[in-house]
N, C-alpha and C positions, 0 to 999 in steps of 0.2 A: 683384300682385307675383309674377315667377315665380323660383323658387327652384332652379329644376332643375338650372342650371349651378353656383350654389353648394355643389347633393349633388353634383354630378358632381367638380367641382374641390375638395371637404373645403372651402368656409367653410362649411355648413352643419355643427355636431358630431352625428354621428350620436346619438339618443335614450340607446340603453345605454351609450354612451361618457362622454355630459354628464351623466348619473345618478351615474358611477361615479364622475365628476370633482368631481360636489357634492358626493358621499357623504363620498368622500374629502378634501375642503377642512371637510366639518364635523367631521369625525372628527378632523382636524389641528388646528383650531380649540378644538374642547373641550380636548385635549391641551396644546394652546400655554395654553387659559385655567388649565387644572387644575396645570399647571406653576408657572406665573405665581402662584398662590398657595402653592405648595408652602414646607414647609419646609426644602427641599433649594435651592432656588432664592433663598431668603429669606438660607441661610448661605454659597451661593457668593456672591451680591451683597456680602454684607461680606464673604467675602475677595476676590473681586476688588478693591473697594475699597480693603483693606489692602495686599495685595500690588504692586498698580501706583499705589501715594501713591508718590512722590519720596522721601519719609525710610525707605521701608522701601527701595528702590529704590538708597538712596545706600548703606546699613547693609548691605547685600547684601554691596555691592559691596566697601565699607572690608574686612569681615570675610575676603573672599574674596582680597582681594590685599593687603592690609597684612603685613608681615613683624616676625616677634617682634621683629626689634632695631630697629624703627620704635615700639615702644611704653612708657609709661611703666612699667611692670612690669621689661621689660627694662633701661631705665636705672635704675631702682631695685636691681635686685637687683647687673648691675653693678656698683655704685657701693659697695656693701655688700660683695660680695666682693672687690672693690679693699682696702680698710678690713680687712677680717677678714685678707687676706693679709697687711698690712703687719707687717711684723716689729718693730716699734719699739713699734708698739700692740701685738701682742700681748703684748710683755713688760712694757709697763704694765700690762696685764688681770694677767698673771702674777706681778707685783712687787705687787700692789693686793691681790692674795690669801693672801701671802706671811707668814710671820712674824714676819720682823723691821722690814716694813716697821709692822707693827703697834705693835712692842714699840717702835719709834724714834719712831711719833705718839704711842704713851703717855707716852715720855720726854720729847718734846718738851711736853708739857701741862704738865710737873710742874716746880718752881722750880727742878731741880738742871739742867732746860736751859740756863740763866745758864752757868753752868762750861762749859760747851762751847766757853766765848770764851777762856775763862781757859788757857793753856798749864801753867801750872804742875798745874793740876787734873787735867787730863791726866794729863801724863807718870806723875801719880803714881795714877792709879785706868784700870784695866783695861776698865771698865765704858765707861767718858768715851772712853777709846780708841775700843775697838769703835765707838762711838755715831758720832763723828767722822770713822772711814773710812768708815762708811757714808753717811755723809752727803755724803761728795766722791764715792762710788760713781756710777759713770754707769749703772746699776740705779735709783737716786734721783734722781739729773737726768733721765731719763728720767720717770720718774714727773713730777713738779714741771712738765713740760712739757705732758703730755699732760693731766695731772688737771684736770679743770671746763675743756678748752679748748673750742672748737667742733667741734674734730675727734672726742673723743666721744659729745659730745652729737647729731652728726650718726651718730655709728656707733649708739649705744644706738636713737638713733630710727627709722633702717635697719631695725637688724636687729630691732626689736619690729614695724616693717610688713611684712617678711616670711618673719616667724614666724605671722603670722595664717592662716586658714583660707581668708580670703576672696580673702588675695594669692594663694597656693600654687595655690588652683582657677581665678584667672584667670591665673597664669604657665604653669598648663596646659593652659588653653582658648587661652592663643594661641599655644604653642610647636605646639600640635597644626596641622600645615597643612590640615586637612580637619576646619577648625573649624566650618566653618557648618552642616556635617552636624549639630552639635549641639546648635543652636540651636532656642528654639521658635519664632525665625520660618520654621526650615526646616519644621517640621514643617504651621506652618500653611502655606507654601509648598505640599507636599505633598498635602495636602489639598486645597486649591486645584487643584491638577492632576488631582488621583484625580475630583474633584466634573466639572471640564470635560469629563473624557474619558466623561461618561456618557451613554447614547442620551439622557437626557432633558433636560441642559443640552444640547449636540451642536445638537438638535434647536431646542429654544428661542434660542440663539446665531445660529441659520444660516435659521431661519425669518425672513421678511419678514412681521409684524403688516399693512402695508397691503393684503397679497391679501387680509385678512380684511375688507375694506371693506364690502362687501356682505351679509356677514353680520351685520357690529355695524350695519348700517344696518337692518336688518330684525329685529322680532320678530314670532315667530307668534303669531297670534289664533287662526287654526283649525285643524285638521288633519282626514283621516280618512283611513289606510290601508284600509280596509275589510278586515280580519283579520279579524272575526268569520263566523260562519254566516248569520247575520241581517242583516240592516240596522238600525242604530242608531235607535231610531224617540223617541229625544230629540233627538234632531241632527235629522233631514228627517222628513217629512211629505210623504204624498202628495198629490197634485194642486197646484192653485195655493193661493198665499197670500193671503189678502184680511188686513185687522186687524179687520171685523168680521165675530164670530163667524157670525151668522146667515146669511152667503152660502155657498154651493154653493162645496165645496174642488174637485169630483172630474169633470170636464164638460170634455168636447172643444169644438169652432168645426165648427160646422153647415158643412156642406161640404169638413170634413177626412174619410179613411178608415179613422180607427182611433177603439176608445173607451179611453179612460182609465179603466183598473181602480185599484182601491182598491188597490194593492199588487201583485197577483196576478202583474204583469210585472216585477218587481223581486227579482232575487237577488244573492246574497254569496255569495262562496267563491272558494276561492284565491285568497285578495287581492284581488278584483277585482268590483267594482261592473259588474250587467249591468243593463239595460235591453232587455227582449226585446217586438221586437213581433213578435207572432202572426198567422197567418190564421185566422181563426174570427169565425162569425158570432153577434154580442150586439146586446141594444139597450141604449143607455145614456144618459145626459141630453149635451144638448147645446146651445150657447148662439147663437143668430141674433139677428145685432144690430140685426133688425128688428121680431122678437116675439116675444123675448125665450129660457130654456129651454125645449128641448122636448125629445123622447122621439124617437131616431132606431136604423135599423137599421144598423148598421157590420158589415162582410166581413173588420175587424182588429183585435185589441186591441194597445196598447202601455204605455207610465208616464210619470210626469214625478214627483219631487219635486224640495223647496225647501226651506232653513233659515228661512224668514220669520218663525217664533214662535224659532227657539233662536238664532240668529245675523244679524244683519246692522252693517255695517262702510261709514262713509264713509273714501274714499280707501283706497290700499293695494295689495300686491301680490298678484295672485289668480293662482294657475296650478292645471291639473291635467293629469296623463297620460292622454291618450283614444285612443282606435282606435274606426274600427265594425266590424263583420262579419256576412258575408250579403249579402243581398241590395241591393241602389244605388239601388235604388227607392225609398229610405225617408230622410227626412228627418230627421239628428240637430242637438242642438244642445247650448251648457255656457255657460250666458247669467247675466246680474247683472240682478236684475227688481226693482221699487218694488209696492207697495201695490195702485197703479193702472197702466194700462196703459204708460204711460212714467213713469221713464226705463227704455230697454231697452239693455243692453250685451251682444252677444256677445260671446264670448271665443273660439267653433267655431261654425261651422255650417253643414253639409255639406244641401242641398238635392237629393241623390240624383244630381250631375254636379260640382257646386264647391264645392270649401271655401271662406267666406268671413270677413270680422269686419265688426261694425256696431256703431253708437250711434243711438242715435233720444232724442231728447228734445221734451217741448212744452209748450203749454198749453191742449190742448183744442181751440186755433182752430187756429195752426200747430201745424208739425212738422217737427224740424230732423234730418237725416237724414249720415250720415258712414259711408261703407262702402269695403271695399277685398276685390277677387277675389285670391285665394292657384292658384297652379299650380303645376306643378312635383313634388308630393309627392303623397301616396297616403294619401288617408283608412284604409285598410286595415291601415295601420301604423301604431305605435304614436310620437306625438311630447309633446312638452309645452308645453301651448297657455297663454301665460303675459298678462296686461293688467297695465299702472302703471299706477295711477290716483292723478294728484298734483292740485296747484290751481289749477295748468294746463295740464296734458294728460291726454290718455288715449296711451296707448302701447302698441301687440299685438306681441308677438316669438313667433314659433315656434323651439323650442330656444333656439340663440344670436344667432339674428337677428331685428330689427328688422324688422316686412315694414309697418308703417300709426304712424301716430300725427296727433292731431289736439288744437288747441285749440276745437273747438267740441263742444258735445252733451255739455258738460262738466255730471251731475249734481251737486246740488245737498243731497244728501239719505243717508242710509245705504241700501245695496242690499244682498241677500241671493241667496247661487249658488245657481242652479238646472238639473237636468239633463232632458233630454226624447227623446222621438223620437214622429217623426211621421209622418202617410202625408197628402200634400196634396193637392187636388182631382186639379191635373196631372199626377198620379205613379200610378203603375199598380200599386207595392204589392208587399209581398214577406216574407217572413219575417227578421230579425237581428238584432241587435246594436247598444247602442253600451255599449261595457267603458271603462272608468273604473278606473285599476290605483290610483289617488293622489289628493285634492285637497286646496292648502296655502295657506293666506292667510296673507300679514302684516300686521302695522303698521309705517310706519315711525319708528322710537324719537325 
């Protein structure tokens, strides 16, 4: 696949570009999840909830346009001061309190109210008089009208409703027009607003959860920045991996031109995983797959480890950041290796003119083979050389693109990454580099 018009034209996402774009999608991602638990987020969801229900919605609304002489406080009170002004009642109130109206129900209780029929009784006691014009007094047919009517009993009940505490405080929560201001659903209202306008609802609001697809689709298994000085030597191991002990870890292929040191080509620092192969001449073991190890002279040392004893993973997503440097002479690769010589999956591997990716699987007899040439881009630079390995494909993307995928040569088994570099019969050999700034596996959840 050649790729070069994709850098030329941007599909391809330049390396520090699609770094910053992941970085920044998980940084957004933790944030949206740290959100999502929050207890700021927990109390705007009920109030949103509260505030956009229909009854608070409606109750808004009443409070904010309803007019005092629309409500029953105002036809209560109304109707009470209708009553308190009437002039007729208050001179019942006033005739009720009075003293002779008092002295005239007393008289009326007592037997000598008989004579009040009698004229002759009258005329001749002064007492009987008085008693008798007050009784045709329209002072006392007033009275006698209004006493135990309805109309009373409506004023008394009036004005003890609001004389209470609890009318007076709502004849002034609605006489108030800028009543809702003092309300507590204004307040939760309020609140409600203050909580929305914050970067971290904002955010959570206006963020789209499905860009995070890819992330809740993936969790990490492995990682290694390589931050430390050292190489992590519970993580990789040099040489190859066998599972039994007793075979040779540390042994080049008779006919390559480098040997395999026990480490000695292998440094950390600043971040970054190197694989240095040297020109210098050692003798080291070496394996001919005709008689077996032997003892050979090599003109280069270089390294290879592997996780075979701390990690290996069926299926999953495997990437890491690579580059080489130096010399093109020299054969790097960033491979998924088994026990035994297959299954073998590149994921890099630059032969000292092409990058390529490959699958080899078999059994011994056959051997099924799946490869694809990369053009276009620059070993030299840095990209990130990524494999899906699902349960039915193998899939190789560089950065953002897709460049191979295949449903054959599909392992069967867990594999373990491995990094190398090499010097091969046909190659003439050189002093560099292969730097490794990253490598991150997932599982998919």
């Amino acid at each position: 696949m050649n790729l070069f018009w994709k850098k030329v034209f941007g599909g391809l996402t330049p390396t520090e570009k699609l770094e910053k774009e992941e970085e920044a999608l998980l940084l957004a991602y933790k944030r949206y999840c740290d959100i999502e638990l929050s207890e700021q987020l927990k109390e705007y969801t009920a109030l949103f909830q509260t505030v956009k229900a229909a009854s608070f919605k409606e109750k808004k609304k009443t409070l904010q346009n309803r007019k005092f002489k629309d409500t029953e406080e105002y036809r209560d009170f109304r109707k009470y001061e209708k009553l308190h002004r009437n002039a007729k009642l208050k001179s019942y109130y006033d005739e009720l309190n009075s003293v002779r109206l008092a002295e005239f129900l007393a008289f009326k209780n007592s037997p000598d109210y008989e004579k009040l029929g009698l004229k002759k009784e009258i005329d001749k006691d002064p007492m009987l008089q008085k008693f008798k014009t007050y009784e045709k007094s329209s002072a006392y047919k007033n009275y006698l009208r209004f006493h135990n009517s309805f109309v009373v009993q409506e004023y008394e009940k009036l004005k003890a409703k609001v004389s209470t505490d609890d009318f007076i405080e709502r004849k002034i929560f609605w006489e108030n027009n800028n009543r809702w201001q003092t309300t507590e659903e204004y307040t939760i209202e309020q609140r409600y607003h203050e909580l929305q306008k914050t970067d971290d609802i904002k955010f959570y609001e206006f963020t789209d959860p499905q860009k995070f697809g890819v992330i809740e689709k993936w969790a990490l298994s492995f990682e290694d920045n390589f931050d430390g000085e050292k190489l992590n030597k519970n993580r990789w191991k040099n040489g190859y991996y066998h599972r039994a002990a007793a075979l040779k870890k540390i042994y080049s292929f008779a006919g390559e031109k480098q040997a395999y040191s026990d480490g000695a080509n292998i440094k950390v620092g600043d971040s970054l995983l190197k694989i240095n192969t040297i020109q210098e001449k050692t003798e080291a073991t070496a394996w001919d797959s005709k008689i077996g190890f032997i003892t050979q002279e090599f003109n280069f040392s270089s390294g290879i480890i592997n996780t075979g004893e701390s990690f290996q993973q069926e299926h999953g997503l495997i990437k890491a950041k690579i580059r080489i440097v130096g010399s093109s002479h020299i054969s790097h690769a960033f491979w998924l290796g088994a026990d035994g010589k297959l299954p073998h999956i590149s994921i890099f591997n630059f032969d000292g003119k092409k990058i390529s990716v490959n699958a080899y699987s078999g059994n011994g007899k056959s051997v099924s083979a799946q490869k694809e040439t990369v053009k276009g881009i620059s070993p030299f630079d840095f990209y990130i050389y990524t494999l899906e390995w699902t349960n039915t494909e193998l899939i190789w993307r560089i950065n953002n693109i897709e460049i191979f995928r295949t449903s054959k040569s599909l392992p069967k088994q867990t594999l373990f990454p491995a990094f190398n570099s090499f010097i091969g019969a046909h190659q003439h050999g050189g002093q560099g580099s292969l730097e490794v700034d990253w490598i991150r596996i997932y599982t998919k959840k």
